[in-house]
N, C-alpha and C positions, 0 to 999 in steps of 0.2 A: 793529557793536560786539561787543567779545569778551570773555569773564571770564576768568582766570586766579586757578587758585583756588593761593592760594601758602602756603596753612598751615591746620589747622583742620576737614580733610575725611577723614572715616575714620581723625580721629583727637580728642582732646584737648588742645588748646591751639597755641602761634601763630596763631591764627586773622589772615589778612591774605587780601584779596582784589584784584586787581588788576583795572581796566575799561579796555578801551584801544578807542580808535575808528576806530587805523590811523595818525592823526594825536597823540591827547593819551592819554598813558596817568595814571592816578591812580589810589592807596591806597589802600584803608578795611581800616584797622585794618595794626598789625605789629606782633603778640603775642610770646612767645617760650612754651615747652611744658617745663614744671616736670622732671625725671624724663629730660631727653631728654641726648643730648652731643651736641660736635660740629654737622653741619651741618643737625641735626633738630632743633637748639634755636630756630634763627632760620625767620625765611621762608623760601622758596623764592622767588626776583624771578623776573619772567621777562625781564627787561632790566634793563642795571646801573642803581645806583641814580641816576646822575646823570643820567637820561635819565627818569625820575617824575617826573610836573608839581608833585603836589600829593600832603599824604596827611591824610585826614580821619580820626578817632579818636572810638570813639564812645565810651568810659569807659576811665576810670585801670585797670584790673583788669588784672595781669601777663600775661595772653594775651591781650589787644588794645594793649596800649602798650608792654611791655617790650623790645622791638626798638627802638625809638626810636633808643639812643646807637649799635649795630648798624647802624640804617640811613644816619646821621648821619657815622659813620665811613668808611661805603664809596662818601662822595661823594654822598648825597643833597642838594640846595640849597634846594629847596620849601616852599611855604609850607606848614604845620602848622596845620589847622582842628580846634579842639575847645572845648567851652565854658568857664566861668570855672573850674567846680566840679574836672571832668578835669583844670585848670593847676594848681588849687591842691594836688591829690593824686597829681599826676605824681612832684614828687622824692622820695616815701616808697615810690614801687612801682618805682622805678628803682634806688635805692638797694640796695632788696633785691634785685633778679633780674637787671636789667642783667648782663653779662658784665664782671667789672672794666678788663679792657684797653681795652673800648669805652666804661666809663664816665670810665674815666681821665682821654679827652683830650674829654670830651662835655660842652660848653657850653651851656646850654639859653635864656642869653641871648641867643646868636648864630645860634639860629635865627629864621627867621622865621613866629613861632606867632599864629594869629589868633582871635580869640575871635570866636564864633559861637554865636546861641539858639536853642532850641527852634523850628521854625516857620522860620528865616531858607534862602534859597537862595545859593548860588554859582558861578557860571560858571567852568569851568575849561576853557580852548578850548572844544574843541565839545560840551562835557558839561554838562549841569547838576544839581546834587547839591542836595537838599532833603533838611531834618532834621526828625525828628521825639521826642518824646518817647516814651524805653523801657519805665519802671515799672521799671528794673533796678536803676539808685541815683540820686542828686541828679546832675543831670547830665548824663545817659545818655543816647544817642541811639541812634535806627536814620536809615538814608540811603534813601533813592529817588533813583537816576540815569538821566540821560533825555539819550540821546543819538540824534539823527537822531527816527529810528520806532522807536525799541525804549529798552526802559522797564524797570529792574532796582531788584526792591525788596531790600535788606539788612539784616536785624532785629538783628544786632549781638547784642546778649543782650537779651532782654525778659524781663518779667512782667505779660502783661496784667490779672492780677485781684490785683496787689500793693496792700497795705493803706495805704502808705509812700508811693509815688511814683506817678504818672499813668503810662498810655501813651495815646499817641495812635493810630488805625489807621495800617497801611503802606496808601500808595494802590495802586491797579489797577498791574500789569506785565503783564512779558510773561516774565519770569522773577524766583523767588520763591529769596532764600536767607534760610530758616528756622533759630531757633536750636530745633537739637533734642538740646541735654544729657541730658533725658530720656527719649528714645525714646519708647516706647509708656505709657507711668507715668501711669494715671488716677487718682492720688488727687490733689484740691482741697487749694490752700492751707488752708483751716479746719480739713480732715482734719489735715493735717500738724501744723499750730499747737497745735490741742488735743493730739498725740501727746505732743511735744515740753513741752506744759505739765504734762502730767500725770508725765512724767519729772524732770523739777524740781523738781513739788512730791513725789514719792516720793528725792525726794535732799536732802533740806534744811539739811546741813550745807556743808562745802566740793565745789563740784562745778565744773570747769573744764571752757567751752566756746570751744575755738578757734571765730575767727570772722573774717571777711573787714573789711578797718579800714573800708568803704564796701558800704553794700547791705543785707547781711543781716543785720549790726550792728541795724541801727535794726526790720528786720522781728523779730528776736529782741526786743528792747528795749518793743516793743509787746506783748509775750506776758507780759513779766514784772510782774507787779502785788506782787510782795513785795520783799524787800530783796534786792540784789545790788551788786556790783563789777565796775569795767571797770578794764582799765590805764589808767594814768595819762595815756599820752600819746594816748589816744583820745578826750579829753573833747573838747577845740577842732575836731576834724574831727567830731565826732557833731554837735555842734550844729551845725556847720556846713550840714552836711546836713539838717540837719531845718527851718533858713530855706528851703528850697528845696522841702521836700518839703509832702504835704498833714494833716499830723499837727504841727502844732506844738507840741500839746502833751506831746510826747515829750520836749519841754528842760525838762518839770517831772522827769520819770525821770530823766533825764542827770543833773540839778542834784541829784538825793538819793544819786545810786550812791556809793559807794564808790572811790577812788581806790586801786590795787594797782599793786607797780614789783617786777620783778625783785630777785630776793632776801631779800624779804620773807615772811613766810609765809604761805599763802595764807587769804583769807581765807574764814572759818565760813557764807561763801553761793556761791550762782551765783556766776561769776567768768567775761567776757568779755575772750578776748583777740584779737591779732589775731599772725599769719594761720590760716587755717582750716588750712593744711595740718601746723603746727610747722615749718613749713621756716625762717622768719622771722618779726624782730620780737619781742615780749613772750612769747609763746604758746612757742617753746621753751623760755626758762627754767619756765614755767607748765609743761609738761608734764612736764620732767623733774621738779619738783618734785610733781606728782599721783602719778605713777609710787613716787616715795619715800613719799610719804605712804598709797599705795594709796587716793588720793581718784579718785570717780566722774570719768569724761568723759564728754562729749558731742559727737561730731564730729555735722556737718550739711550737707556738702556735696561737691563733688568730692574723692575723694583719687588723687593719681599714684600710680604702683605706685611704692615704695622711699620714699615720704615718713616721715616722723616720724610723722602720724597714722593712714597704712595700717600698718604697723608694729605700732604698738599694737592697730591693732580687729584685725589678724591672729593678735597673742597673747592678744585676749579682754580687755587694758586698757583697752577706750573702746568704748563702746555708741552708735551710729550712727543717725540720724532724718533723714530728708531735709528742711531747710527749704526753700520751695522759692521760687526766684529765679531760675527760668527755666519755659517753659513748658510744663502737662503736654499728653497728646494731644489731645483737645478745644479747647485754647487754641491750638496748633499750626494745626489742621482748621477754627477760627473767622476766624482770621488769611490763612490762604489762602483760605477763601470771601471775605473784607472786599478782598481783592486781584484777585479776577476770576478764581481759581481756576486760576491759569497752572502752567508749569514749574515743579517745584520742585528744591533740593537742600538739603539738611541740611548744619551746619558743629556742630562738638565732638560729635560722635556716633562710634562704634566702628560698623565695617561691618555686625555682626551684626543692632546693631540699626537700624541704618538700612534691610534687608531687612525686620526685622518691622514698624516704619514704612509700611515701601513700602505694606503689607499693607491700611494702614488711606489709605494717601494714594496713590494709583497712580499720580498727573500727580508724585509725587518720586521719581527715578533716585537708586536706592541702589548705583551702580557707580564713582561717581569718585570720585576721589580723589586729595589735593595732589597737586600739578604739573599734574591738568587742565586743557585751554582748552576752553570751553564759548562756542559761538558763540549769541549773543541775535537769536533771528527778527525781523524787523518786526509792528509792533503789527497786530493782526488778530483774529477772533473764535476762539479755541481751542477746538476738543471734545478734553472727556475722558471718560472712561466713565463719569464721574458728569453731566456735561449732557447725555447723548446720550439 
């Protein structure tokens, strides 16, 4: 069994992975990369599309599903596994980032999409792919594929100690790909959370916080205990998400926010919009109108280089706090002990710091990068220099 890493390595965003056995090849994940043109905005296939069995998707987030109408286009037929939550919040992240030519002629009822839960397996020839719960948003999955004697775990984007949503552990492999967004970044979610509180309530008038329409939304929303606003068309998806998640009582916050829509002026509190980057959705009118008003920002998460929110934190207009929704180093280093301590590689990480990583993890090779094929040993007792 061989990995083909097809987006997502030694860099930020498309993250898609391909497994193939010789016989069945299959997906996880085909994002597209905000910031990119041309042939760096989609995957890298290592076979045409028509020739993928299957492609499983672990969350709606534009660098794991926004290839879809892209893949869709160049003859992909397979079936699509992703759960209810991913189905419901797929045509608003397609909408935005999809490539219009490819969304043009992209059907999403004539594919064959199959809903799968947390904990379910499926057989795809000689593979078989078990889900697990992320912590990343309602929804969210990581994959373990088990083909022959070799055994590949896939964390997709996690949050082990998220306040919001569960994870379950990834079980034992023989090779590990970790979400390492953060590199080496040892500060705790609570760190963060309190950062970020205290900058809100030191902002108490109008202060706009770009925000991702799924995720970090709700981990934000648990910090806020005074009066705020969300756009409008985020209410139905927040609650959404919080039937799913282990915080219900977050639909009592939902239910008092404020309702804010493009055009309006903003209003006199916190103010969530969505996307985190300004690239889309509510959050560019929202920022151009911050920018006019000379009202506070708060960016909280990745930004591409050239986006609408790098832009502003590089002219000194929006003040930057990591919330954080992927895992820091300790949670990384916890997650490979709970897996058998195997291979590892990093996916949305810059080469730099997948070196300083290395540093702290030495069983993960900080040298490949997309277009590599990484062959998976048979399952066996691995020394690394930390069991020896």
């Amino acid at each position: 069994m061989s990995v083909n890493l097809c987006g997502g390595f030694g860099e930020k965003g498309r993250t898609s992975i391909a497994v193939d056995d010789g016989e069945t090849c299959i997906l996880l994940d085909a994002g597209i990369k905000v910031g990119a043109a041309g042939d760096d905005y989609h995957p890298r296939l290592p076979r045409p599309a028509e020739r993928i069995f299957a492609l499983f998707v672990t969350h709606a987030h534009e660098d794991h599903i926004g290839a879809l109408p892209w893949l869709s286009e160049r003859g992909f037929l397979g079936p699509v596994f992703m759960t209810e939550q991913t189905r419901a919040e797929m045509p608003a992240t397609l909408a935005q980032y999809a490539q219009p030519t490819d969304l043009a002629g992209f059907r999403p009822e004539a594919m064959d999409i199959r809903l799968i839960e947390e904990g379910q397996s499926v057989n795809i020839g000689g593979l078989r792919v078990t889900s697990g719960a992320s912590g990343h948003v309602a929804g969210g999955l990581w994959f373990h594929v088990t083909g022959g004697n070799s055994r590949l775990g896939y964390a997709g984007d996690v949050v082990p100690q998220s306040t919001v949503f569960p994870m379950r552990p990834i079980p034992e492999c023989e090779l590990l790909i970790l979400d390492c967004s953060y590199g080496v970044d040892t500060v705790s979610g609570p760190e963060r959370a309190e950062a970020i509180a205290r900058w809100i309530d030191a902002h108490p008038g109008a202060a706009v916080l770009p925000t991702p329409l799924s995720g970090r939304s709700l981990e934000l929303i648990a910090i806020l205990d005074g009066r705020f606003a969300i756009a409008s068309d985020m209410r139905g998806a927040l609650l959404q998400q919080i039937a799913r998640s282990g915080r219900p009582e977050l639909s009592q916050r939902v239910a008092r926010a404020e309702d804010w829509s493009p055009g309006q002026p903003l209003p006199d509190c916190a103010l969530l919009v969505h996307d985190a980057m300004g690239q889309a959705g509510p959050s560019v009118a929202a920022l151009e109108q911050a920018v006019a008003d000379a009202a506070p920002v708060l960016l909280s998460g990745h930004l591409p280089e050239g986006s609408p929110g790098a832009i502003l934190r590089a002219a000194g207009k929006a003040d930057w706090l990591r919330m954080p929704t992927h895992p820091t180093l300790a949670e990384n280093l916890a997650i490979w002990n709970r897996a058998g301590r195997p291979a590892a590689l990093g996916h949305s990480c810059p080469p730099d710091a997948l070196h300083a990583l290395h540093s702290a993890l030495p069983a993960l090779d900080p040298t490949v990068q997309t277009g590599a094929s990484v062959p998976l040993i048979e399952r066996r007792c691995l020394e690394s220099p930390d069991r020896q």
